[in-house]
Structures are given as C-alpha cells and as structure tokens.
ChimeraX commands (.cxc) that place a marker at each C-alpha (Angstrom):
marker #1 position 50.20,59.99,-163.77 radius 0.5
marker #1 position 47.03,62.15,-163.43 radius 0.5
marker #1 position 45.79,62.76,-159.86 radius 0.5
marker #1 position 42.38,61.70,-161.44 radius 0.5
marker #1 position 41.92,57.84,-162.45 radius 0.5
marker #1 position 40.67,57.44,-165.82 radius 0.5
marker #1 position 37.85,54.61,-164.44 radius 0.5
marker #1 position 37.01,56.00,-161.40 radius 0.5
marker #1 position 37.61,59.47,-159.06 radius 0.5
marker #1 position 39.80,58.20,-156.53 radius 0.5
marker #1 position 42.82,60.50,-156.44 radius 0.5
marker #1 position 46.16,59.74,-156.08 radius 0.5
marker #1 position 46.26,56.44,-157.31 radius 0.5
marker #1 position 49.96,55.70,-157.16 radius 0.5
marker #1 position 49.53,56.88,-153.43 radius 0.5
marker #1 position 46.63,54.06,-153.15 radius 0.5
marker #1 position 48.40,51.64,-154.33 radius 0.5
marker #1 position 51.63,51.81,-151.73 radius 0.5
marker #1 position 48.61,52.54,-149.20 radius 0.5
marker #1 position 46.67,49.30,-150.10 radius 0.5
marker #1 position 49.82,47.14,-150.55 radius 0.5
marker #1 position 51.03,47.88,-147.08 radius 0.5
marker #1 position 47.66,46.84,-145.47 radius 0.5
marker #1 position 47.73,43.77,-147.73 radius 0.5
marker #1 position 50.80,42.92,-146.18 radius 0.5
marker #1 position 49.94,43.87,-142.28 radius 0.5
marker #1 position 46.75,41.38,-143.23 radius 0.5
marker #1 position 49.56,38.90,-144.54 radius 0.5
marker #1 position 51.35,39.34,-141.14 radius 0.5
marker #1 position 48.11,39.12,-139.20 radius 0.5
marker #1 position 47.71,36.01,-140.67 radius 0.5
marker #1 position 50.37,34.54,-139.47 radius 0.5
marker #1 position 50.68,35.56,-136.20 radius 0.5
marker #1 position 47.18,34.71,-135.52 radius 0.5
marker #1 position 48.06,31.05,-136.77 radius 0.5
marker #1 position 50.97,30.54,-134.42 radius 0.5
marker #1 position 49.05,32.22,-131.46 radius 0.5
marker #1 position 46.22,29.71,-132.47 radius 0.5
marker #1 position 48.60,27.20,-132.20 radius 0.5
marker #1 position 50.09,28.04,-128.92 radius 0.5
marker #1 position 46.30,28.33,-127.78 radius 0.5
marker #1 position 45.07,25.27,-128.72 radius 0.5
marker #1 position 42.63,23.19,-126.17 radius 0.5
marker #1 position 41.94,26.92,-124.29 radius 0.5
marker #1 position 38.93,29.26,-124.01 radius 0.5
marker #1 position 40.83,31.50,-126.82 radius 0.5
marker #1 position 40.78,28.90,-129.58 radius 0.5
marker #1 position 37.54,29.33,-130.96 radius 0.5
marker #1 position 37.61,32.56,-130.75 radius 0.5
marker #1 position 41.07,33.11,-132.34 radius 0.5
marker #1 position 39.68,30.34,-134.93 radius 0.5
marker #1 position 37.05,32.81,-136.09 radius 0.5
marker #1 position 39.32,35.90,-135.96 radius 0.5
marker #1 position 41.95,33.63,-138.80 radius 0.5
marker #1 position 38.86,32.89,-140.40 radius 0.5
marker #1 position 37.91,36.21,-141.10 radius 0.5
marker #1 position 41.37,37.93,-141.38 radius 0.5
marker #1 position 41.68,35.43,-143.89 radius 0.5
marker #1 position 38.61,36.79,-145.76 radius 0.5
marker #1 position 39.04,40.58,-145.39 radius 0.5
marker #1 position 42.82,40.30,-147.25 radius 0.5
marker #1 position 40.37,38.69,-149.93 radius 0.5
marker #1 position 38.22,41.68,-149.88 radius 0.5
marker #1 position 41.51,44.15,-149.89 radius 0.5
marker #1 position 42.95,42.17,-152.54 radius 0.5
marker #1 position 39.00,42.17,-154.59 radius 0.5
marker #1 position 39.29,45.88,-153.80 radius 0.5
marker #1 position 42.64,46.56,-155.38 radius 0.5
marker #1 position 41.82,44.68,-158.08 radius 0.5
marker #1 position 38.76,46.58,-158.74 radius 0.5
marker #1 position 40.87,49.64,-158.12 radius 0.5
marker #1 position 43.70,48.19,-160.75 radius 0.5
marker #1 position 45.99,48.47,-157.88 radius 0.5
marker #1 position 49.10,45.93,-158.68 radius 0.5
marker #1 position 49.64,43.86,-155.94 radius 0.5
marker #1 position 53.65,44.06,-154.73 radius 0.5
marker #1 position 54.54,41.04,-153.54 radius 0.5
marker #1 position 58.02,42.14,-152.12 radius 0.5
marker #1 position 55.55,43.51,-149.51 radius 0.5
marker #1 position 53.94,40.27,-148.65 radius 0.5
marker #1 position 57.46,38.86,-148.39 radius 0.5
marker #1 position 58.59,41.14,-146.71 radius 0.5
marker #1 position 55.64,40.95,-143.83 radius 0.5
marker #1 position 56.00,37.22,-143.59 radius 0.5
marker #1 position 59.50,37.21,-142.85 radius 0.5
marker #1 position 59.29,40.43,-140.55 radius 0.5
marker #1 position 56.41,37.97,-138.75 radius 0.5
marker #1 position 59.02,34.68,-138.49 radius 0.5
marker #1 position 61.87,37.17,-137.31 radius 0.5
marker #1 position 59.40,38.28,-134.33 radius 0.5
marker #1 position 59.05,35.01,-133.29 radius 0.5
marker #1 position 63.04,35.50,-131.64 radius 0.5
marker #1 position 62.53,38.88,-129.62 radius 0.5
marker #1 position 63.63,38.71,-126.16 radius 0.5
marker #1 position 61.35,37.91,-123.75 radius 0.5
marker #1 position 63.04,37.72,-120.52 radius 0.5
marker #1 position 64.00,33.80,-121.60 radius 0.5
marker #1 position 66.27,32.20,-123.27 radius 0.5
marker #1 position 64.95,28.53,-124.06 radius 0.5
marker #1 position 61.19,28.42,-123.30 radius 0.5
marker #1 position 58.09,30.66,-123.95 radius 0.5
marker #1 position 57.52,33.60,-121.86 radius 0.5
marker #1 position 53.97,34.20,-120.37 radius 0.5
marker #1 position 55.05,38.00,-121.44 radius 0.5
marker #1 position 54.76,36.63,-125.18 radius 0.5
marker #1 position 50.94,35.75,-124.93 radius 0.5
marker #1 position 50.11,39.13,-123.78 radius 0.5
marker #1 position 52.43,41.22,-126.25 radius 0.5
marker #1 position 50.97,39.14,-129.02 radius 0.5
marker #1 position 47.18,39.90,-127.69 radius 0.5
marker #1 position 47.76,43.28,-127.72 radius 0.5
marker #1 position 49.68,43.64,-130.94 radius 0.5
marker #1 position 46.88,42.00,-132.66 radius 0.5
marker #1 position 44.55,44.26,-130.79 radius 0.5
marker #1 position 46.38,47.36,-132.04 radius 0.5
marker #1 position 46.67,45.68,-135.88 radius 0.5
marker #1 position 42.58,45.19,-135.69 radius 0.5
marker #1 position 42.09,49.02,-134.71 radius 0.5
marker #1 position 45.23,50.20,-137.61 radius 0.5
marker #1 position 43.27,47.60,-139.96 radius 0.5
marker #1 position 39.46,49.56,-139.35 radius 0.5
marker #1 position 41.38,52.83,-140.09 radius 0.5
marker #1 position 42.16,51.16,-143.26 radius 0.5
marker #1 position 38.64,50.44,-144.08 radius 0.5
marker #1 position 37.09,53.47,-142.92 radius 0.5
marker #1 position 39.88,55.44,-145.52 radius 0.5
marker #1 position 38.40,52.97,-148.61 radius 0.5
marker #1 position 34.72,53.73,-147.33 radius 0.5
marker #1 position 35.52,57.05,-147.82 radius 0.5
marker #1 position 36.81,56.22,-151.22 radius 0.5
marker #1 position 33.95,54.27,-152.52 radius 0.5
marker #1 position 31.82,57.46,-151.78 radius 0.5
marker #1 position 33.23,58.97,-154.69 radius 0.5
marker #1 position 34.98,55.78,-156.26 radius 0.5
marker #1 position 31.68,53.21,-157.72 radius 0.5
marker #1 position 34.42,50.66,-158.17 radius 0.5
marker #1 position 34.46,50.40,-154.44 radius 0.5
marker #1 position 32.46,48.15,-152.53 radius 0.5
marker #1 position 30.72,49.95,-149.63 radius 0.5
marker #1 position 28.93,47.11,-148.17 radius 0.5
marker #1 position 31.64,45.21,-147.64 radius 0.5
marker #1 position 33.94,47.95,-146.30 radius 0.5
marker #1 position 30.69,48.36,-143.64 radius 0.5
marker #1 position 30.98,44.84,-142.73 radius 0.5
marker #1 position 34.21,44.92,-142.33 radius 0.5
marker #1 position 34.29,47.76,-139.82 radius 0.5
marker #1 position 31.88,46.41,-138.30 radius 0.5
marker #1 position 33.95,42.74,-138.36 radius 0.5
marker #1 position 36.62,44.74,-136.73 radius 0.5
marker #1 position 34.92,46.27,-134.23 radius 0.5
marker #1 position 33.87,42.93,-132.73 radius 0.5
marker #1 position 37.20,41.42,-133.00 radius 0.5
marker #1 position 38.90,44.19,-131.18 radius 0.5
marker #1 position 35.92,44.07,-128.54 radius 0.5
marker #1 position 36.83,40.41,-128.09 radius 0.5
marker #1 position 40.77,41.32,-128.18 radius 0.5
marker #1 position 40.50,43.82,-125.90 radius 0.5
marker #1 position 38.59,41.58,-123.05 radius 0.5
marker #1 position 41.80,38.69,-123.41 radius 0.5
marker #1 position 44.12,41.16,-123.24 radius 0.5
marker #1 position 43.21,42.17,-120.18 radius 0.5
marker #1 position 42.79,38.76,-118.56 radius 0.5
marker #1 position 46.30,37.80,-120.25 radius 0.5
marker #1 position 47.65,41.00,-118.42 radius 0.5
marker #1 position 46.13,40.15,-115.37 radius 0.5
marker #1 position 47.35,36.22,-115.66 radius 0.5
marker #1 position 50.88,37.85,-116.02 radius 0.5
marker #1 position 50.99,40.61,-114.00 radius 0.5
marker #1 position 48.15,40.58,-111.02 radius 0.5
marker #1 position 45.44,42.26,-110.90 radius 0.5
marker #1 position 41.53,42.35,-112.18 radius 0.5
marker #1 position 41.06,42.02,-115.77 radius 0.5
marker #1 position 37.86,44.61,-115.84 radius 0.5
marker #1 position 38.17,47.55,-118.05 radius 0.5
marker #1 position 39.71,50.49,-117.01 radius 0.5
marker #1 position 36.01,52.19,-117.69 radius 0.5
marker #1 position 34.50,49.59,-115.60 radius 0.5
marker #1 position 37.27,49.84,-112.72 radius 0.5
marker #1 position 36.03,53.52,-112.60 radius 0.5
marker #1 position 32.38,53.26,-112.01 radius 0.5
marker #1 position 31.50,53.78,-116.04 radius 0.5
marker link #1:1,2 radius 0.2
marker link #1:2,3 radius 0.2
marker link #1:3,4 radius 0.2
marker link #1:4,5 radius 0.2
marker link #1:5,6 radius 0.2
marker link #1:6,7 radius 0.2
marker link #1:7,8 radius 0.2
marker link #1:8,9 radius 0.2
marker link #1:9,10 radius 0.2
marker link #1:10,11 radius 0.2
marker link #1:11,12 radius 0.2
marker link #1:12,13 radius 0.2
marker link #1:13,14 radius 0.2
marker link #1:14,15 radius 0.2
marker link #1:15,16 radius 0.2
marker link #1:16,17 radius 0.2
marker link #1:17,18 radius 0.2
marker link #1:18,19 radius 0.2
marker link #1:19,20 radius 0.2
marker link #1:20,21 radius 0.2
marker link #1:21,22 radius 0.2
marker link #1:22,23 radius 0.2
marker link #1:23,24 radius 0.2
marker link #1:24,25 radius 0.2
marker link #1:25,26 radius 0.2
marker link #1:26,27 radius 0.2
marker link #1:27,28 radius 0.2
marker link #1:28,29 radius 0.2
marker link #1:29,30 radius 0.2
marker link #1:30,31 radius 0.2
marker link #1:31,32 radius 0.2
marker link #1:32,33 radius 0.2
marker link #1:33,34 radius 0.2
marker link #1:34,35 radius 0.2
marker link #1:35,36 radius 0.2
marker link #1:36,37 radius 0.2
marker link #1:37,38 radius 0.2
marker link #1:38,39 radius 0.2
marker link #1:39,40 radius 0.2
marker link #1:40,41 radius 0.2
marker link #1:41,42 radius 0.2
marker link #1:42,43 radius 0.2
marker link #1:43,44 radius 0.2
marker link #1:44,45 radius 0.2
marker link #1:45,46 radius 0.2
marker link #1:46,47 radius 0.2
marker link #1:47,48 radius 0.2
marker link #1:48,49 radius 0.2
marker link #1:49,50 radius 0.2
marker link #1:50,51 radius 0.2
marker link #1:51,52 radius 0.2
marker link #1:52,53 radius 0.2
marker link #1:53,54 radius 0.2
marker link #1:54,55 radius 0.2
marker link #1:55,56 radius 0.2
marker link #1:56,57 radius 0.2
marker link #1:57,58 radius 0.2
marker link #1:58,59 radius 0.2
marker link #1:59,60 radius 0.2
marker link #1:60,61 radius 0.2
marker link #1:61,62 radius 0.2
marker link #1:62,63 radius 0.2
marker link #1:63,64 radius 0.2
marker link #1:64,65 radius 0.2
marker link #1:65,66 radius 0.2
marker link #1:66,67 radius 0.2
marker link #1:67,68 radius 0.2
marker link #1:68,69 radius 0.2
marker link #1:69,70 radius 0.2
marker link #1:70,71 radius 0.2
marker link #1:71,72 radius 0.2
marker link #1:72,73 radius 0.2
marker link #1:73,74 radius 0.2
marker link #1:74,75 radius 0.2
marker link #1:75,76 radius 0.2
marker link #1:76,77 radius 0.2
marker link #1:77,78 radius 0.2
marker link #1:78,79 radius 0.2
marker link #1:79,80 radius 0.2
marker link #1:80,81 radius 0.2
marker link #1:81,82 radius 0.2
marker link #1:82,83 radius 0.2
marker link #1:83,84 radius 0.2
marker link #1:84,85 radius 0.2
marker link #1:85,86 radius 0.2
marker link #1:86,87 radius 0.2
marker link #1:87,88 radius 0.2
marker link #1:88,89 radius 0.2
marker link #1:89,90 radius 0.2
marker link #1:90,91 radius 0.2
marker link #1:91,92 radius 0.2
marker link #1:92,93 radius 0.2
marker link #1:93,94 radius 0.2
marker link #1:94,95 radius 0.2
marker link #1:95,96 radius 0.2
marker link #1:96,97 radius 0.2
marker link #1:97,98 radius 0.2
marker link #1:98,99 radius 0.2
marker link #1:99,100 radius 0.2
marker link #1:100,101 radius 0.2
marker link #1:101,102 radius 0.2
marker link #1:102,103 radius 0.2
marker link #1:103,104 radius 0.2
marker link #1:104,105 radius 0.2
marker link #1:105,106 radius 0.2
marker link #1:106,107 radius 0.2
marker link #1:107,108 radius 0.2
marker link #1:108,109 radius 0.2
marker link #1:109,110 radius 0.2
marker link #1:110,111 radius 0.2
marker link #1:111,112 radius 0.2
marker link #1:112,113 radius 0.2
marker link #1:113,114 radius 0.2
marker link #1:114,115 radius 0.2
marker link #1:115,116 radius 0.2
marker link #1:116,117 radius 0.2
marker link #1:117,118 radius 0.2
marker link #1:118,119 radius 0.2
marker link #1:119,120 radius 0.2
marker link #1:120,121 radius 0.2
marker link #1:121,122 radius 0.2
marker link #1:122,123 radius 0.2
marker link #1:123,124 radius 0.2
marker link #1:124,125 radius 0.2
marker link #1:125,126 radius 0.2
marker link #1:126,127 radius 0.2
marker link #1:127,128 radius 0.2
marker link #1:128,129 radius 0.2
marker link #1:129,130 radius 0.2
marker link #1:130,131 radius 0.2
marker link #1:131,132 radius 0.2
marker link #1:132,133 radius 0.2
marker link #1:133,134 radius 0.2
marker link #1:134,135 radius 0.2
marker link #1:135,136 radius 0.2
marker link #1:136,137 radius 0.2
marker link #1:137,138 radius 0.2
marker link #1:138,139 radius 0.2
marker link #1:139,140 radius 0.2
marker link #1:140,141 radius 0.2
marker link #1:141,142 radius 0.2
marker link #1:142,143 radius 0.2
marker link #1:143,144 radius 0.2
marker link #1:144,145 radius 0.2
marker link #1:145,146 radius 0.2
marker link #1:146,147 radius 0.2
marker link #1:147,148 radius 0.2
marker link #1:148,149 radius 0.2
marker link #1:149,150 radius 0.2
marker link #1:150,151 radius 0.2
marker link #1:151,152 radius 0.2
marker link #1:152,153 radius 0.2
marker link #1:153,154 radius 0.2
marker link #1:154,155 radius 0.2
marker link #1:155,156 radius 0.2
marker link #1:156,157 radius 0.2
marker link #1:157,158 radius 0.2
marker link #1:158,159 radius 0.2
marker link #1:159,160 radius 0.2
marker link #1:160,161 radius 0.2
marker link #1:161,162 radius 0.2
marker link #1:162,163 radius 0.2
marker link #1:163,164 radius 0.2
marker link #1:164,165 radius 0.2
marker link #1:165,166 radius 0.2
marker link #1:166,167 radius 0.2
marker link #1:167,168 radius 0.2
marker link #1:168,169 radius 0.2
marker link #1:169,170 radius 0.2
marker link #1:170,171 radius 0.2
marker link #1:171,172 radius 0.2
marker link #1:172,173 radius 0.2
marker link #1:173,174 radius 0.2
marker link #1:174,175 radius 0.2
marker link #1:175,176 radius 0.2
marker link #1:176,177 radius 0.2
marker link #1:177,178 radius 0.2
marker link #1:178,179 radius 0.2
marker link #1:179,180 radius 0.2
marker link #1:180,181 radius 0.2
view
C-alpha cells in the first residue's frame, strides 16, 4: 500500500489503522472498568462523577470509531475482544486478599484510569495532528475531546489522591500544593 491515502494525506495508513484499533480497544477496556468501579462506588461522592466520566468514555469510542470510519480504518474486533477479556481477567489480581475486596483495589483502579485518560489525550492530540493535513478528520471534536480529557484526569487525579490517602495516611493535597506552588 502507498504511504499516501488515495482520499486523504494521512500517511501510513496501515500503521493508523493498528494505531486506532488499539485505542478503540483501551476505550473498550475503559469502559468497562469504569462500569464495575461505578458499581463498587455506588451511593458515594465518586458516583456522579464516575457517571459522567462512562458517559463520556462512552461517547469519545463513538467519535474514534466516526473517525476511523471517516479514515476507512476497519475496525478489528479481535482487539475489542481481546480488551474485554484482558479487563474481566484483571478483576482476579492479587490484592493482598483472598476472599474480599482490598481497599488497595480502589486506588490501583483510580490511578489506572488516571493514566488511561492521559495515554487516551495522547491519542487525540496524534489525530489532531492528522486532521491538519487529513480534511476527513474532525478537528473540533478531537479539541473537545482533549479538552474532555483534561477535566477528567483533573477530577481523577484529586480521588486518587484522597483514595491514597484513605489507604495509606496522609493528606490528599497535591504534591505542588504540599510544596508551597
């Protein structure tokens, strides 16, 4: 295949495609471990928030899966498989207890989805890039979404540190505000 689409300039597009596909399937594995921390959550300070964050994890797989389209990016499903099951098979990693919930789960969950939201923006900013040179790409949304994911890992970061601080002692402040600034 040419390094040139025929519709469009992006480069690469076998590249894009295996690119694309694995962020579809992080989303897909977002997705659901979002869903079981929202269940786990329920009746706490976190739901509404981690209502909103399904919500819109929910719509920016849309807009990946709008963008591949417009792209004419197959979507592999064996991926999506693949990151639901890899999601269910987390659900049994050792946590210090055999029969019952850890307290160490709830904060390696907040911070895995705190680290997904800042690998997810990466994503974004890569097809901003793209639509600069790529009209099939919509910029707008990829703003919006960076700018989505910006709030959510503001909000992410915050519970993580109270979750740490729950678990482990301590003040949940940010390190920068710990410091003076």
């Amino acid at each position: 295949m040419s390094e040139s689409s025929a519709a469009g300039a992006a480069r690469n597009p076998d590249l894009l495609g295996i690119y694309c596909n694995d962020h579809l399937a992080a989303a897909t594995g977002g997705i659901e471990l979002v869903t079981r921390m929202l269940g786990r959550h329920r009746g706490t300070s976190y739901e509404q928030h981690l209502e909103q964050l399904l919500d819109e994890l929910r719509e920016e797989r849309s807009g990946l899966a709008a963008t591949m389209a417009s792209l004419s990016l197959p979507v592999r499903q064996y991926k999506q498989i693949g990151s639901w099951v890899a999601e269910k098979i987390s659900r049994g990693k050792l946590n210090g207890r055999l029969l019952s919930r850890s307290p160490l789960s709830d904060l390696v969950e907040f911070e895995f989805i705190a680290t997904a939201v800042l690998a997810k923006r990466a994503g974004f900013e890569t097809l901003r890039a793209l639509a600069e040179v790529d009209p099939r790409v919509d910029r707008a949304l990829l703003h919006r979404l960076i700018d989505q994911a910006d709030r959510q890992h503001t909000w992410l970061a915050e519970i993580r540190r109270e979750v740490a601080a729950a678990v482990f002692g301590g003040r949940p402040e940010a390190a920068s505000d710990a410091a003076g600034t």
